[in-house]
C-alpha positions in Angstrom: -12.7 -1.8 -6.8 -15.0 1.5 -6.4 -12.9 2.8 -9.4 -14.0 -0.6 -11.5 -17.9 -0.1 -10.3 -17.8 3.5 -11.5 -16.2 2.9 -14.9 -17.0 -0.4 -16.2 -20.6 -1.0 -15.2 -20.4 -3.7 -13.0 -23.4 -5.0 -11.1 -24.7 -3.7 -7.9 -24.5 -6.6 -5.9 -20.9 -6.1 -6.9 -21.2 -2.5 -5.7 -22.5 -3.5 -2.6 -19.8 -5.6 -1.3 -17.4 -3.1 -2.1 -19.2 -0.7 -0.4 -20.2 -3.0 2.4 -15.8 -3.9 2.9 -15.5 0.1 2.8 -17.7 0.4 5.8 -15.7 -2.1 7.6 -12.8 0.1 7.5 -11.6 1.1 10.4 -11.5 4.9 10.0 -13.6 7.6 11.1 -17.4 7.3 8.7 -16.2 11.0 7.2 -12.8 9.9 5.8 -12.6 11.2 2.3 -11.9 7.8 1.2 -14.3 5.9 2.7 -16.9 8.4 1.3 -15.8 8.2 -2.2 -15.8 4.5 -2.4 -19.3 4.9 -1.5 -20.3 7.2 -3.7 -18.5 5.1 -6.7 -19.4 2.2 -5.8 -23.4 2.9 -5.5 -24.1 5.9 -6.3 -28.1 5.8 -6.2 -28.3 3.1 -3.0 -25.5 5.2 -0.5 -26.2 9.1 -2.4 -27.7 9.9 1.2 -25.5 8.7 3.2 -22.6 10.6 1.0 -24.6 13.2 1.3 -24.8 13.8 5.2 -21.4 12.5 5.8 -19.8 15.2 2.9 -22.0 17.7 5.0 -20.1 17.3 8.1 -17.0 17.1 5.9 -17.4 20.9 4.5 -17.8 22.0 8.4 -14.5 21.8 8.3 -13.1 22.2 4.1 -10.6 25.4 5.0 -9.1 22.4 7.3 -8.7 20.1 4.1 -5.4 18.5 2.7 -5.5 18.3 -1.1 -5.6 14.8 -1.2 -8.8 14.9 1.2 -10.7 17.8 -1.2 -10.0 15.7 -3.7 -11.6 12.4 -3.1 -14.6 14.4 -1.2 -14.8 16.3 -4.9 -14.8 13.3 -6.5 -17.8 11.4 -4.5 -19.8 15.0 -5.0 -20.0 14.4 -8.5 -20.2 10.9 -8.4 -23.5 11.5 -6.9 -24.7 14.5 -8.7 -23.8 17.3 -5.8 -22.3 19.6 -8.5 -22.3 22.8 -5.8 -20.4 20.8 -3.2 -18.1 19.0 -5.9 -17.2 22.8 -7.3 -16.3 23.6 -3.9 -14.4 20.7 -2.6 -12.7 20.4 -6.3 -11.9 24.3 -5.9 -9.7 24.0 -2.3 -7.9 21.5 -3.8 -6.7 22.8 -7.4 -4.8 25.6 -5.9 -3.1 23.5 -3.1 -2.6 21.1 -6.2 -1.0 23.7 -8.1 1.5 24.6 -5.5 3.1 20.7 -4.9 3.2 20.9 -8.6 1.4 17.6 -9.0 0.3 18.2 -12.1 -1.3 14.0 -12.6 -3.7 15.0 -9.8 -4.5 18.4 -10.8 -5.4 17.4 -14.4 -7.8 15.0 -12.7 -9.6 18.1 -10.5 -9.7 20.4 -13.2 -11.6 18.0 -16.0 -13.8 17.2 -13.5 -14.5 20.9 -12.3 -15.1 21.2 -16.2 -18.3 18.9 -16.2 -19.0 20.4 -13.1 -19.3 24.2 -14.7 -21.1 22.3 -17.4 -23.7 21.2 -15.0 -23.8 24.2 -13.5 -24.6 26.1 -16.7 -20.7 28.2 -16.2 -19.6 27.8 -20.2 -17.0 30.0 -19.8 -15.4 28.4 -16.8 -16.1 25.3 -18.4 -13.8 26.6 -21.3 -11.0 27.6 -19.5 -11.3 24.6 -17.5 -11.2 22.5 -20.5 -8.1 24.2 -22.2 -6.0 23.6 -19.3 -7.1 20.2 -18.4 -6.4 18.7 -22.4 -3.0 20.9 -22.6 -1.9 19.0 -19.3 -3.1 15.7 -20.1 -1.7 15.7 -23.3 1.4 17.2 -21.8 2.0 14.4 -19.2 0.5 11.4 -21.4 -3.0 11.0 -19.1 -4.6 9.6 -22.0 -7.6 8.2 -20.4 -7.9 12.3 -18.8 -6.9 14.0 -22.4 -10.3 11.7 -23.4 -12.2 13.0 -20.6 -11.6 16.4 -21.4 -12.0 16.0 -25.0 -15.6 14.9 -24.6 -16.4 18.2 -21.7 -15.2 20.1 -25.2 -17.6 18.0 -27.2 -20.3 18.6 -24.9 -19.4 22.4 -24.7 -19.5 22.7 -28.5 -22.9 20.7 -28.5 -24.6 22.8 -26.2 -23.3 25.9 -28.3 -24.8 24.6 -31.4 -21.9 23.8 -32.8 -22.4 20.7 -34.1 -19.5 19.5 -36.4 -16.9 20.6 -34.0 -18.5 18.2 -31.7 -18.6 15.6 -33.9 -14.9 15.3 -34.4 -14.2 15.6 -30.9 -16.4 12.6 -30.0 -15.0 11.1 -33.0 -11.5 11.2 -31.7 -12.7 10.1 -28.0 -14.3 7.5 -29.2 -11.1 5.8 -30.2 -9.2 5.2 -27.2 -12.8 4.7 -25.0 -14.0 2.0 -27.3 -10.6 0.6 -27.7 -10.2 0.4 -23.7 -13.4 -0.3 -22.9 -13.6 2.7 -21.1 -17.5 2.2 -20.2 -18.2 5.4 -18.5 -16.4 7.5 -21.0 -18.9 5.6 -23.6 -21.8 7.0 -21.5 -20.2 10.5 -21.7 -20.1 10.1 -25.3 -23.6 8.9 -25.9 -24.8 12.1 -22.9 -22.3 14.8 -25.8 -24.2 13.1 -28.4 -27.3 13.5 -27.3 -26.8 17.0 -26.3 -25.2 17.8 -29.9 -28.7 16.7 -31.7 -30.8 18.0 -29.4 -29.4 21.2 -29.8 -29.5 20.3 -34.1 -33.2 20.3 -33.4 -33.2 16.2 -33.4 -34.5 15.6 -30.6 -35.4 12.2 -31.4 -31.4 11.1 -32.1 -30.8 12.9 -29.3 -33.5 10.3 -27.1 -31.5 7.2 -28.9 -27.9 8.3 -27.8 -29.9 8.9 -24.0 -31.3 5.4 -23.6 -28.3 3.8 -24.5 -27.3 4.1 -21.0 -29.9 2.3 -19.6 -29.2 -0.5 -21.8 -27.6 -3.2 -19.8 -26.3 -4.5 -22.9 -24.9 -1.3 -24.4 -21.6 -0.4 -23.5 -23.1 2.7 -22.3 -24.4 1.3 -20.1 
């Protein structure tokens, strides 16, 4: 349900009911899980409570499972921590890499991708990329190979490299508009807008920004 909030847009009065069940749970208030429902589910209304409970969390991150790292990764960036998602995301790729569970490791390393974006890393954010889109094609994650298609897109913007970036979104845009993959949409319109913004447009680059706060956009 968190998942659904995250992706598709839905409203927060939605949001908070899931997130109101989550707290309900009866698990400790710092259980990976509970935290990243949270964070997915309301991003802006629980960010400080996902942010003091992912605190006490990296007291202890040496002490993490790669399940746990994961889903604490996963509500850093859901609410815009990009340090503590790099280092929750980085304990669990290697961990990851040993089971061999190579689903879940795609997942960690396009997200550590848009992470290193954030963080202004390009050339982790390349390698990142490479690996994540030769796995996801690899296993058939389609909705992943997407994701990391548009982290490329958004690399190549920033670069100045504007046709390459083009194509990319081009292709993405396929299988997210087809699926009605709403938060990939958003990641297109955010590749987009870096791509003309870095053409010198800023003002196409404005249009493909305030499509996401456009209720009626499928940005949105």
């Amino acid at each position: 349900a968190a998942v659904r909030c995250w992706r598709s847009g839905l409203s927060e009065q939605i949001g908070d009911r899931v997130a109101a069940a989550a707290e309900r749970l009866q698990v400790p208030e710092t259980h990976p899980r509970r935290v990243v429902i949270l964070g997915m589910a309301g991003p802006v209304r629980w960010g400080s409570v996902v942010t003091e409970r992912l605190a006490a969390i990296g007291a202890s991150i040496g002490k993490l499972n790669a399940d746990q790292a994961y889903l604490a990764g996963m509500a850093a960036r859901a609410i815009g921590d990009h340090d503590a998602a790099n280092r929750f995301l980085g304990a669990a790729t290697p961990q990851l890499r040993a089971q061999g569970r190579l689903g879940a490791l795609v997942q960690v390393l396009v997200m550590r991708g848009w992470v290193a974006i954030a963080q202004g890393s390009w050339a982790s954010a390349e390698m990142l990329v490479d690996e994540s889109g030769r796995l996801a094609e690899e296993i058939g994650q389609s909705w992943w190979r997407t994701g990391s298609l548009i982290t490329r897109a958004t690399l190549c913007g920033l670069r100045g490299e504007a046709e390459a970036a083009e194509q990319l979104v081009a292709e993405a845009e396929k299988t997210a508009i087809a699926k009605g993959l709403n938060d990939l949409i958003c990641m297109i319109a955010f590749a987009r807008a870096v791509t003309w913004l870095g053409a010198g447009r800023p003002e196409g680059a404005l249009e493909h920004l305030t499509r996401v706060f456009d209720r009626n956009d499928p940005a949105f």
